[in-house]
C-alpha positions as CSV (number, residue, x, y, z in Angstrom):
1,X,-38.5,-105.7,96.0
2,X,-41.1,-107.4,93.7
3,X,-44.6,-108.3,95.3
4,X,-44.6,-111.9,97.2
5,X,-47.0,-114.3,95.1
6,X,-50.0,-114.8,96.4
7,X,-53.2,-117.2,96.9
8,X,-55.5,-115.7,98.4
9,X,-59.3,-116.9,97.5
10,X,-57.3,-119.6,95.2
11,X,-58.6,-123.5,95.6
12,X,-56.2,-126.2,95.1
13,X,-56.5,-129.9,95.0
14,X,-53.4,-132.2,96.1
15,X,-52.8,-135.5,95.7
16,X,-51.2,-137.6,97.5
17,X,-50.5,-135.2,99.9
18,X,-50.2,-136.4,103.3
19,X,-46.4,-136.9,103.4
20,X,-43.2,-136.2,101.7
21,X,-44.0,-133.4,98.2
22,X,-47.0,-133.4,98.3
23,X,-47.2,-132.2,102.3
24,X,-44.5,-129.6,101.7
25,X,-46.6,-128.0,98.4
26,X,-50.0,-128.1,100.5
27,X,-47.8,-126.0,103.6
28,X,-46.4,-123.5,100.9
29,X,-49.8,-122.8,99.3
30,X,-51.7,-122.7,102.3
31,X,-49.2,-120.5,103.8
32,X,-49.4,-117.9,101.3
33,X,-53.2,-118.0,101.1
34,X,-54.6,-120.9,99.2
35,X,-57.6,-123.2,100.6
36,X,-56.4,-126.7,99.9
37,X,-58.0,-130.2,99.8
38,X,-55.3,-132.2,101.3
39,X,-56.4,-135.9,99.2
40,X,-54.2,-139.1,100.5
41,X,-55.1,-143.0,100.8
42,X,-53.0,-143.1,103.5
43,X,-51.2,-146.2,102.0
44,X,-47.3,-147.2,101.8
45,X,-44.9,-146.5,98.9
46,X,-46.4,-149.4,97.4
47,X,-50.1,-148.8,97.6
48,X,-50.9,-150.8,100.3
49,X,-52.7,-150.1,103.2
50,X,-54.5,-147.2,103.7
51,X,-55.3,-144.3,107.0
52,X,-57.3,-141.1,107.3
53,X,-54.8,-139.9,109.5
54,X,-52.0,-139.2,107.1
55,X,-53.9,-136.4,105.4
56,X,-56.0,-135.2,108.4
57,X,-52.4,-134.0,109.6
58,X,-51.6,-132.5,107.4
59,X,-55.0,-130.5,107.6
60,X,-54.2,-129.8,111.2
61,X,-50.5,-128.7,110.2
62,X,-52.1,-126.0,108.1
63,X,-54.9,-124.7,110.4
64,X,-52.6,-124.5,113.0
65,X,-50.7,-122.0,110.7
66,X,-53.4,-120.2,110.4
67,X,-54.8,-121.7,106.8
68,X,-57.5,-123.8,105.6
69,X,-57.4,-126.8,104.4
70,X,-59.9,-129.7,104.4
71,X,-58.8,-134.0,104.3
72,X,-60.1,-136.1,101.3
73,X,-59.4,-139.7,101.4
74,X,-61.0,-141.1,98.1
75,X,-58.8,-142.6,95.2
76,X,-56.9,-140.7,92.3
77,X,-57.0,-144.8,90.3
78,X,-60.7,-144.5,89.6
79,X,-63.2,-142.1,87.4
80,X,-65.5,-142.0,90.5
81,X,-62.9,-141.3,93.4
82,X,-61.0,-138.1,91.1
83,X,-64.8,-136.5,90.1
84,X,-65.4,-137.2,94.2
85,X,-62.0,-135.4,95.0
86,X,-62.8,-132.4,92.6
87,X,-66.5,-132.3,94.3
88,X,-65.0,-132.2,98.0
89,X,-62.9,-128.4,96.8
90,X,-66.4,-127.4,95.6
91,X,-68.5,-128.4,98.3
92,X,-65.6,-127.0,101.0
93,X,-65.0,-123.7,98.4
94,X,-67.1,-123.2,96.2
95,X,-64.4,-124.1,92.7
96,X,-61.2,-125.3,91.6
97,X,-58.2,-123.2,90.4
98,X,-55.4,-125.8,90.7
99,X,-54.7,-128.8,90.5
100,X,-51.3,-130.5,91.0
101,X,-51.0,-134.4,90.7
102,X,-48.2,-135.7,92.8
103,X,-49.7,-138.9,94.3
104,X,-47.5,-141.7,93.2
105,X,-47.0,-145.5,94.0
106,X,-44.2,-148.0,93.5
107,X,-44.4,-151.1,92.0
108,X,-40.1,-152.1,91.0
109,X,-39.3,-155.2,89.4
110,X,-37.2,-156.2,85.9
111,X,-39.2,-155.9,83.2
112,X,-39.1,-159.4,82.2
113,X,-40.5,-160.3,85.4
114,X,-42.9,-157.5,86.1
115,X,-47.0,-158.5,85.8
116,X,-49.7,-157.3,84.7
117,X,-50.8,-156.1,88.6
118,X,-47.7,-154.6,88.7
119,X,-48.3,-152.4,85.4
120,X,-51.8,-151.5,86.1
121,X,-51.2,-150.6,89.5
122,X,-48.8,-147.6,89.0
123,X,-50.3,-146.6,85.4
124,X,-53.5,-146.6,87.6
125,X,-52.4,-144.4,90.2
126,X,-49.8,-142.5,88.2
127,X,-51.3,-141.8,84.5
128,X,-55.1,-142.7,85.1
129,X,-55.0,-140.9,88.4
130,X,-54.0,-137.5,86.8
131,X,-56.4,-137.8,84.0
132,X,-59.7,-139.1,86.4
133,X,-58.9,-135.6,88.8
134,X,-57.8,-133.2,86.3
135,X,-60.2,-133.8,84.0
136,X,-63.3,-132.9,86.5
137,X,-61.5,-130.2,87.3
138,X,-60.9,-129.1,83.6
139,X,-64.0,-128.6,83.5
140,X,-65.1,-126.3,86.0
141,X,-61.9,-124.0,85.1
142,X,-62.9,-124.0,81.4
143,X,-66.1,-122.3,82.7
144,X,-64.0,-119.5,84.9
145,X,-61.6,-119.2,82.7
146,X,-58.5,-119.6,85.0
147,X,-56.6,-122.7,85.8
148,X,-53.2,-123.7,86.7
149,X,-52.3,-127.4,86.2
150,X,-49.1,-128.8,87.6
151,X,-48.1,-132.6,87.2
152,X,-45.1,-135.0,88.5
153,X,-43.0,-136.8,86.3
154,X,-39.7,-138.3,87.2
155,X,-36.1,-139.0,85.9
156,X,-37.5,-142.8,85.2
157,X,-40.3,-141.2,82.5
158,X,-37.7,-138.9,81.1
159,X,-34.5,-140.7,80.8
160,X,-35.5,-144.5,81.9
161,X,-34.4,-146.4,84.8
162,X,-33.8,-150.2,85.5
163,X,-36.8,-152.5,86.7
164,X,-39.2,-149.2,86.8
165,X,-40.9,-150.0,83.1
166,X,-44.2,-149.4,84.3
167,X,-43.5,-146.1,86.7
168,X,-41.4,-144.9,83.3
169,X,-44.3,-145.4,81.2
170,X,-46.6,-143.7,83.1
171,X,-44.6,-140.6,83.8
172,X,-43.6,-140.4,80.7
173,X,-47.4,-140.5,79.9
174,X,-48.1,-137.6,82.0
175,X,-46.1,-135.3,79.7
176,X,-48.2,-136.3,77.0
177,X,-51.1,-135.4,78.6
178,X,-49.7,-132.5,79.9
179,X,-48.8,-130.9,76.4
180,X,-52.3,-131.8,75.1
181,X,-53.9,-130.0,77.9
182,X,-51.5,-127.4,77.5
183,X,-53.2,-126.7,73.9
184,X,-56.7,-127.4,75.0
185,X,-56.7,-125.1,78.1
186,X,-54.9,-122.0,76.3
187,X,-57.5,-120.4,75.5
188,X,-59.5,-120.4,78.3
189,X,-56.6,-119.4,80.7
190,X,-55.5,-123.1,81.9
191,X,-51.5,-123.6,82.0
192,X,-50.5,-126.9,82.3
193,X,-46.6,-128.0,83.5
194,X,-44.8,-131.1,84.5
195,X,-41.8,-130.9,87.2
196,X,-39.3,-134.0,87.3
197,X,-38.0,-133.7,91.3
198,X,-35.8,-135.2,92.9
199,X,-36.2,-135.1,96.5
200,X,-35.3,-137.4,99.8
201,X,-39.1,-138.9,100.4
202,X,-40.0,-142.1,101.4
203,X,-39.8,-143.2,97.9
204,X,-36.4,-142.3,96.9
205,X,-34.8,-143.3,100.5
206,X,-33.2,-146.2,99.1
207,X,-32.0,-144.7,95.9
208,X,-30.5,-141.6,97.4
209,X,-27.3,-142.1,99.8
210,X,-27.6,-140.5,103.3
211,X,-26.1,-137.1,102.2
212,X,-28.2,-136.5,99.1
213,X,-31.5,-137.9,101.2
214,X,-30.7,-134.8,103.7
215,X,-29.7,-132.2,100.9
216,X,-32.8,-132.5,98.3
217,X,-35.8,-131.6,100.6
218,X,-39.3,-131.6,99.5
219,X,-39.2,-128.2,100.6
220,X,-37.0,-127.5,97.9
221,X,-39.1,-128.4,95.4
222,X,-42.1,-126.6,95.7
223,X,-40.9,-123.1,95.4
224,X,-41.5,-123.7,91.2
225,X,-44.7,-126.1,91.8
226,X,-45.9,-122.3,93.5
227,X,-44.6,-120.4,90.9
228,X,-46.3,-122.8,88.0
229,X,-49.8,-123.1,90.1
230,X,-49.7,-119.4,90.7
231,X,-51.7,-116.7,88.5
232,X,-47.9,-115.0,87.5
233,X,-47.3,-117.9,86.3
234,X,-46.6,-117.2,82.2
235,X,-45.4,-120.3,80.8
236,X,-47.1,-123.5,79.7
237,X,-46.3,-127.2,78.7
238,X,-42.9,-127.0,79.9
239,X,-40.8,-129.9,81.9
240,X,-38.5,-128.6,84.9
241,X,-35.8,-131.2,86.5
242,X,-35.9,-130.0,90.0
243,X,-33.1,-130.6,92.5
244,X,-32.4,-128.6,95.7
245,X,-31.4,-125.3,94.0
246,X,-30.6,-126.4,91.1
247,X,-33.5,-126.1,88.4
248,X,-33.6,-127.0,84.3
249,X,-36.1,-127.0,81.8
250,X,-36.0,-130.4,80.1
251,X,-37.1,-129.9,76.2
252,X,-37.5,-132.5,73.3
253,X,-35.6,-131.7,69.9
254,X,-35.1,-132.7,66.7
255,X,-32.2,-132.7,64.8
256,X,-31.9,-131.3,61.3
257,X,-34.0,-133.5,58.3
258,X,-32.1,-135.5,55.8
259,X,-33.3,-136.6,52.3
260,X,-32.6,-140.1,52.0
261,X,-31.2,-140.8,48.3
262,X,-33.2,-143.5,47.9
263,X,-36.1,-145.1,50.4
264,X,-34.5,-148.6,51.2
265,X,-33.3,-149.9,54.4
266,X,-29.6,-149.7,53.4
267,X,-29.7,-146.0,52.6
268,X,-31.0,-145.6,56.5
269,X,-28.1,-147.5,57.9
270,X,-25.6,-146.2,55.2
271,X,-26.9,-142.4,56.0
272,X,-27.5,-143.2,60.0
273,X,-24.5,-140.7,61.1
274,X,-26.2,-137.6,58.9
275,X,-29.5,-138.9,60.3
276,X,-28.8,-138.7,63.6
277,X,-27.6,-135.5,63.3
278,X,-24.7,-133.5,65.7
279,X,-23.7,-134.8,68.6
280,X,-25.2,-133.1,71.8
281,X,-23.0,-133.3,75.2
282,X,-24.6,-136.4,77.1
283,X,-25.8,-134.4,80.1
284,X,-28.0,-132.0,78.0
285,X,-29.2,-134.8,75.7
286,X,-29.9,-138.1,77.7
287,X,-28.6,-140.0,80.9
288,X,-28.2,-143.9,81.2
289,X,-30.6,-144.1,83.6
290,X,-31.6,-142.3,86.9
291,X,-28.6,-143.6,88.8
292,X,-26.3,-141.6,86.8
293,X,-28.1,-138.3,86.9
294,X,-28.3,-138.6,90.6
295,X,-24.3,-138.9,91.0
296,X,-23.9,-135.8,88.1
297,X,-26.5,-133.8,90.1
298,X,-24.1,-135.0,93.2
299,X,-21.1,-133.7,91.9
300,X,-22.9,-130.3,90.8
301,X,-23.9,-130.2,94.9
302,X,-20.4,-130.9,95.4
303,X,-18.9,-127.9,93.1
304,X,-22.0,-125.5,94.4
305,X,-20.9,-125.8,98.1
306,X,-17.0,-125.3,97.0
């Protein structure tokens, strides 16, 4: 039997971590060793709001357990509250080793009337958020040379979803960033990955029937956040699409280059077919939209449990 993966002395930071993903990685990490700040506004899906409690028990879950853990309540949507969240793992442990930005907000409405609050809102919190903690944090594991970044994108930022233009945009944003960092932090020991979950939380309640809610539990997500925050971990810049068991790299291709016989617009749409390339089976290529890769990753529960 291989060795279990561990954390002990290891320092993570993670956000938006008093409920739902973000609670079950902080358990899983602290459980097997790690010193955690536990950082959460305490606010509804939305953003609204806000309580010290949600993350403080979350911090009481894991000394309970045994673990240590320590509550941060400043915001990921501003330069000042991510350097403030990096300085509370230094001033509770001494350094940062990982980082993994889950905090998330909602803010749904068709894109011809969404407004500008509505965009900056979740780009704040979603795109701006990762960048103002993980680049503090960057910094500090640049000087130890070791680092293990893990970010959340979603179904919305790789394969679109209706009246979530702004959520999309930041998600798919954070695989951007992701794959710069990726190339940035290599030599100096820093992986950098992105997992697209799908898991019953507060914020997928109403988009997940009643069966699917109670299958895909945080708890079965984390298992490969560990794995991609943990020192074994070997790979870097990769996307995983992470339901219940079922796991799956998500990759960008390109199809095969065509010489145009001339350079005019009517050689592009009389060549489009050779352009485009081979046709890939729609599952492994794109979906319509979340909604349809929710009922395809339904039927795949279905076939698993016959």
């Amino acid at each position: 039997m291989s060795e279990k993966i561990s954390f002990d002395g290891r320092v993570a930071i993670i956000t938006g971590a008093g409920g739902g993903l973000g609670r079950s990685h902080a358990l899983l990490l602290a459980e097997r060793g790690a010193n955690i700040v536990v950082n959460d506004l305490g606010g509804d899906v939305h953003g609204n709001g806000g309580s010290d409690s949600a993350a403080q028990k979350v911090v009481d879950e894991i000394k309970a357990k045994g673990g240590n853990a320590v509550a941060n309540h400043d915001s990921v949507a501003t330069p000042e509250g991510g350097r403030a969240i990096v300085q509370s793992a230094v001033d509770a442990f001494g350094k940062v080793d990982i980082v993994i930005n889950n905090a998330g907000i909602l803010r749904d409405k068709a894109f011809h009337k969404m407004d500008v609050d509505m965009i900056n809102a979740v780009i704040d919190v979603h795109l701006k958020g990762a960048f103002f903690v993980t680049q503090p944090a960057f910094e500090i594991m640049r000087e130890q040379g070791y680092g293990r970044i893990v970010s959340t994108t979603s179904g919305t930022g790789l394969f679109g979803n209706f009246g979530q233009v702004n959520y999309g945009a930041a998600k798919a944003g954070l695989i951007g960033m992701t794959r710069t960092i990726s190339l940035e932090g290599a030599m100096h020991n820093i992986k950098a990955n992105v997992i697209a979950p799908i898991a019953g939380t507060r914020m997928t309640e109403d988009i997940l029937g009643p069966d699917l809610f109670a299958q895909l539990t945080p708890e079965s997500v984390s298992p490969i956040v560990a794995y991609l925050a943990s020192e074994e971990c070997d790979v870097t810049s990769y996307v995983y699409s992470v339901a219940g068991k079922r796991i799956a790299r998500v990759f960008q291709c390109e199809a095969p280059d065509y010489l145009l016989p001339e350079q005019t617009p009517e050689a592009v749409r009389d060549n489009l077919a050779a352009i485009n390339g081979p046709e890939v089976p729609k599952p492994f290529i794109e979906f319509a939209n979340l909604a349809e890769e929710t009922m395809l990753l339904a039927e795949s529960l279905g076939r698993a449990e016959n």
